[in-house]
C-alpha positions in Angstrom: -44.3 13.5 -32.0 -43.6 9.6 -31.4 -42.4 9.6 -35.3 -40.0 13.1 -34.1 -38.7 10.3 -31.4 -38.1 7.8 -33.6 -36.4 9.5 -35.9 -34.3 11.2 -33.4 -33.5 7.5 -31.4 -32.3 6.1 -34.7 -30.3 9.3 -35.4 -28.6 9.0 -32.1 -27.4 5.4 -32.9 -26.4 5.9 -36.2 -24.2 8.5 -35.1 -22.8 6.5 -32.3 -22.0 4.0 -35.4 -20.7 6.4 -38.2 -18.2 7.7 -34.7 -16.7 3.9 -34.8 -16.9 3.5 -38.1 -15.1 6.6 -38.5 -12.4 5.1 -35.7 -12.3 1.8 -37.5 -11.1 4.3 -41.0 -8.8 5.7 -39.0 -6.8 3.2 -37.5 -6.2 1.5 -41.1 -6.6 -1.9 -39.7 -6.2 -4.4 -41.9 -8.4 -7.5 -42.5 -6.3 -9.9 -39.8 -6.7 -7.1 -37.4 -10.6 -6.4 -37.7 -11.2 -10.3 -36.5 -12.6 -10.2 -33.3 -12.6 -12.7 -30.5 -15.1 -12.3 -28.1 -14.2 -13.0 -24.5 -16.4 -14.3 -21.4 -16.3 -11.1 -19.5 -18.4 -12.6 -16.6 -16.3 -15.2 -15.5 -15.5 -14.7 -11.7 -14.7 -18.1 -10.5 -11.1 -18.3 -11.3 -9.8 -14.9 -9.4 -11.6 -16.9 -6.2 -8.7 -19.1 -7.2 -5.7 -17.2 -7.7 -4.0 -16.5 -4.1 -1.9 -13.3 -5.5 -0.4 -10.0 -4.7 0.6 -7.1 -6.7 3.7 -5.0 -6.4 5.5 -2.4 -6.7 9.4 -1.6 -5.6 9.4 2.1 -5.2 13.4 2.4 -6.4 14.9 4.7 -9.0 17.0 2.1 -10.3 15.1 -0.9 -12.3 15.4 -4.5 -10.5 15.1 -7.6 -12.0 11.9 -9.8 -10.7 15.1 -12.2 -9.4 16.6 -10.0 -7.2 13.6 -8.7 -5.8 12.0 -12.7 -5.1 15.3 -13.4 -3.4 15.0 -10.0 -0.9 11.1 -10.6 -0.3 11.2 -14.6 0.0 12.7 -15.0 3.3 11.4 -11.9 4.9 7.7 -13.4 4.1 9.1 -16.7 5.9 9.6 -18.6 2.7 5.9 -20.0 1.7 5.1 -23.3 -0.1 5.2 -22.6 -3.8 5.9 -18.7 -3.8 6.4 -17.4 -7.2 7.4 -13.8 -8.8 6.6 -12.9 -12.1 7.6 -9.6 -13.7 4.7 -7.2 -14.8 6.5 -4.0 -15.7 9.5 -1.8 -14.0 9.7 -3.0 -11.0 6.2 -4.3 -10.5 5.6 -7.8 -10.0 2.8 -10.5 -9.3 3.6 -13.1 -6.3 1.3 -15.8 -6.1 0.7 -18.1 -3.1 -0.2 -21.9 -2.6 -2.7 -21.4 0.2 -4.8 -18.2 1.3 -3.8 -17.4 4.1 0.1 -17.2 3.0 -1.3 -13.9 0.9 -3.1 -13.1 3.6 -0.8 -12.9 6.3 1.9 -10.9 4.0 -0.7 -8.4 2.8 -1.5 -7.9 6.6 2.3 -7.3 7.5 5.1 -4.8 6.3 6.1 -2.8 5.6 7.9 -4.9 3.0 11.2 -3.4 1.8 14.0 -4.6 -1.1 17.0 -3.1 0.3 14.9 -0.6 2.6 13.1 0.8 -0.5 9.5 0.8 0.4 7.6 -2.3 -1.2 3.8 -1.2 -2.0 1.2 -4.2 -2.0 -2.0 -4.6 -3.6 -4.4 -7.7 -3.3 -4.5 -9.4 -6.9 -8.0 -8.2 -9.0 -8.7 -9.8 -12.4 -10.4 -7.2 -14.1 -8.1 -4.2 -14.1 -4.9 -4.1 -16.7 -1.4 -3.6 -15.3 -1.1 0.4 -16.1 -4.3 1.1 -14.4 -3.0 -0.3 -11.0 -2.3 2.9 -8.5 0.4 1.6 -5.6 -1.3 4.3 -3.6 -0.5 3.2 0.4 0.8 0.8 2.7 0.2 -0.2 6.1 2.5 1.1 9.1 3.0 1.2 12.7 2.8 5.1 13.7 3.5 6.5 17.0 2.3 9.6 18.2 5.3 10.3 20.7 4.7 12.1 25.1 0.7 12.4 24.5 -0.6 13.7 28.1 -2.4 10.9 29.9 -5.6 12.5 29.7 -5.1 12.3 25.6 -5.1 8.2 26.3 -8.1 8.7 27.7 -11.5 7.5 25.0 -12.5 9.4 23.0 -9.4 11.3 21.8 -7.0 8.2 20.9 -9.3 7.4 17.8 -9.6 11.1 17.3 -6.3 11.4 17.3 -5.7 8.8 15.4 -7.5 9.3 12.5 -5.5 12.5 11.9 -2.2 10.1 11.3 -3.9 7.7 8.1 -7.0 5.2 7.7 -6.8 3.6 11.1 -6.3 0.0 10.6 -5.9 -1.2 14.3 -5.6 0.9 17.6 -3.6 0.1 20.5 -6.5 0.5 23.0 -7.9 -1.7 25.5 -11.5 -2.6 25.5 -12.9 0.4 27.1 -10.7 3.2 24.6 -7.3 3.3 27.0 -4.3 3.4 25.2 -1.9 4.4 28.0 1.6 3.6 27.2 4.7 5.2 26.0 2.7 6.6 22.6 -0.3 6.2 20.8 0.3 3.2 18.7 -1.5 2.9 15.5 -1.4 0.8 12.7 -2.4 2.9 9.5 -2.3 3.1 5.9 -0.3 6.3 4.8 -0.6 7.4 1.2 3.3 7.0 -0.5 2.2 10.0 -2.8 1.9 12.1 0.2 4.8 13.6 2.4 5.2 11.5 6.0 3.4 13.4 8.7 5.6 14.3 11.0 3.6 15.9 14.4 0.0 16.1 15.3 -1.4 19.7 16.2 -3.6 19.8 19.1 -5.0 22.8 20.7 -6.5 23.6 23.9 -10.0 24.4 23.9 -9.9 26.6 27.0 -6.4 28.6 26.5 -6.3 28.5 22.7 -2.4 26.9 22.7 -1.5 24.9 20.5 1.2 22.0 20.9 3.2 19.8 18.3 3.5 16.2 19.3 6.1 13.9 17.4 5.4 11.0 15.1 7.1 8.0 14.5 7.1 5.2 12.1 8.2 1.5 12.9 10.2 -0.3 10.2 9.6 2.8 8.2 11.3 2.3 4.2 14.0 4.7 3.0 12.6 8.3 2.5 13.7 12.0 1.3 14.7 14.6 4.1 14.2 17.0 1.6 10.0 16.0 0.9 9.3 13.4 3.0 8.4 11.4 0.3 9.2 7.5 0.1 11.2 6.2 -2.7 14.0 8.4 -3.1 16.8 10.6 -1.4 17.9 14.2 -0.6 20.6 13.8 -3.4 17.8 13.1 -6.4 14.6 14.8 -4.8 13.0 16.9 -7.6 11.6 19.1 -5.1 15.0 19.9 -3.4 13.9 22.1 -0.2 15.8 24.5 1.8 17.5 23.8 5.1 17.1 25.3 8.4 19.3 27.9 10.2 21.5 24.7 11.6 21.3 22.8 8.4 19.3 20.7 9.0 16.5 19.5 6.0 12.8 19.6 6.7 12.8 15.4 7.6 15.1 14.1 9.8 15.7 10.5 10.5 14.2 10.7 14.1 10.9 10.1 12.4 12.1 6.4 12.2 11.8 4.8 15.0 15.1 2.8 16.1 15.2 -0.9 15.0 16.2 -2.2 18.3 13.4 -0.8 20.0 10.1 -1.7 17.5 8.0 -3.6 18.3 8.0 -7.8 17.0 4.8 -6.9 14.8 7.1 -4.4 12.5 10.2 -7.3 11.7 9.7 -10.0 9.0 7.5 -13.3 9.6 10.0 -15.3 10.6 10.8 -12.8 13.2 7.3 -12.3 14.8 6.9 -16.3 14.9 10.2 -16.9 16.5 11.3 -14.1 19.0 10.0 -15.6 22.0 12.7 -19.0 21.0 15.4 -16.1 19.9 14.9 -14.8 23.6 15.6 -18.5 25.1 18.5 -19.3 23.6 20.1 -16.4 23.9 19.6 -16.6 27.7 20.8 -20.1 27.6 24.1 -19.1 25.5 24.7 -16.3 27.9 24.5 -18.9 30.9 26.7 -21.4 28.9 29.4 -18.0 28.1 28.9 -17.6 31.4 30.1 -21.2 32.9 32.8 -21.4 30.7 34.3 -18.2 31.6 34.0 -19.4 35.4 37.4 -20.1 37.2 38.0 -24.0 37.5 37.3 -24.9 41.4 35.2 -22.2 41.7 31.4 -22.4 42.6 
């Protein structure tokens, strides 16, 4: 029996062998090609060292790295030694001077090159460039005229988790989240259509009620399939419209600009509002004086 094992162990491996061997034959390769180098595949001290993101433009049309550095450059607030490097159509590699540059970008966004979604991924050393996914991003969502007993714990994180993978919930200690919505910061998957209500029902009466999302800063998207990344004109999943015309997404499932919050804008934004605020007070009181009548107090 332990000679039947043997035999059968070194069969195994020899077939594993003749199946490369049999590779190797088949690939012709010639002598320069079968030289092998053998790499260090434990080394894991350098990716400690290398402050990068990954990206991805989601955009029909291909963009050069240069046009979409000099979009994404001043939106994240123009860091010390920020550099873009091309890795494939419209996927590139922006690496940082200091941690906590990549850090606070990755944490932000949505980031957008000409309103077409930008998807992020922290930088990994081991996998190659087509293996990469560009599966989500991270986004304010609103869930729009909740009842007040609905802000009430435990149903904001139940409710919540419906939306995405709940990043951060606008709550106070205790589980409130009264307020105008339910504000959540998510990731949403960009392979999936935008969710566009939450379905509640009533345990007691059995009815059910739709209750609107929103997105802050939310990238350009199809009314046709609610997908990012393209429009209604290229979708390849063109939908029909209602009995007003209207497609399936509409653009009321982006919240107005104007009224988003300063965590949705660009760095420089979010750091600065507060001086924006000032001056403009203090140019409205100079407009002011200057339109005055002369004698006048």
């Amino acid at each position: 029996m332990a000679e039947s094992s043997a035999t059968g162990g070194r069969r195994g491996k020899t077939k594993e062998t003749e199946t490369m061997e049999e590779m190797m034959d088949r690939l012709d390769l010639t002598e320069k090609e079968r030289t092998k180098l053998v790499v260090d595949d434990e080394e894991d001290q350098r990716e400690d060292e290398l402050h990068a993101l990954i990206g991805k433009v989601l955009h029909r049309k291909v963009l050069h790295v240069n046009t979409i550095g000099e979009a994404l450059r001043p939106a994240w607030g123009n860091p010390r030694e920020l550099n873009f490097r091309p890795l494939g159509e419209n996927v590139f590699v922006a690496s940082f001077m200091k941690k906590r540059d990549s850090d606070l970008i990755f944490d932000g966004g949505p980031w957008m090159v000409g309103k077409h979604c930008v998807v992020l991924e922290r930088f990994n050393i081991r996998p190659r460039p087509s293996e990469l996914k560009f599966e989500k991003i991270k986004i304010w969502v609103r869930v729009i005229n909740l009842p007040f007993n609905l802000l009430c714990p435990p149903w904001p994180k139940r409710i919540a988790a419906m939306v995405g993978e709940v990043i951060t919930l606008n709550a106070d200690d205790k589980g409130f989240a009264f307020g105008d919505c339910l504000r959540i910061r998510a990731w949403i998957r960009v392979d999936e259509p935008l969710m566009r209500w939450v379905q509640l029902e009533k345990a007691r009466t059995k009815e059910t009620e739709f209750f609107d999302i929103q997105y802050e800063n939310l990238p350009y998207f199809c009314f046709s399939c609610g997908l990012l990344g393209h429009g209604e004109l290229l979708c390849p999943t063109l939908a029909g419209r209602d009995e007003y015309g209207r497609p399936p997404y509409r653009e009321a499932l982006r919240k107005r600009q104007n009224e988003e919050s300063e965590s949705s804008g660009s760095i420089d934004d979010s750091r600065d509002s507060k001086k924006k605020k000032e001056d403009e007070k203090a140019a409205k009181s100079v407009a002011e004086a200057v339109q005055q009548p002369h004698g006048s107090q």
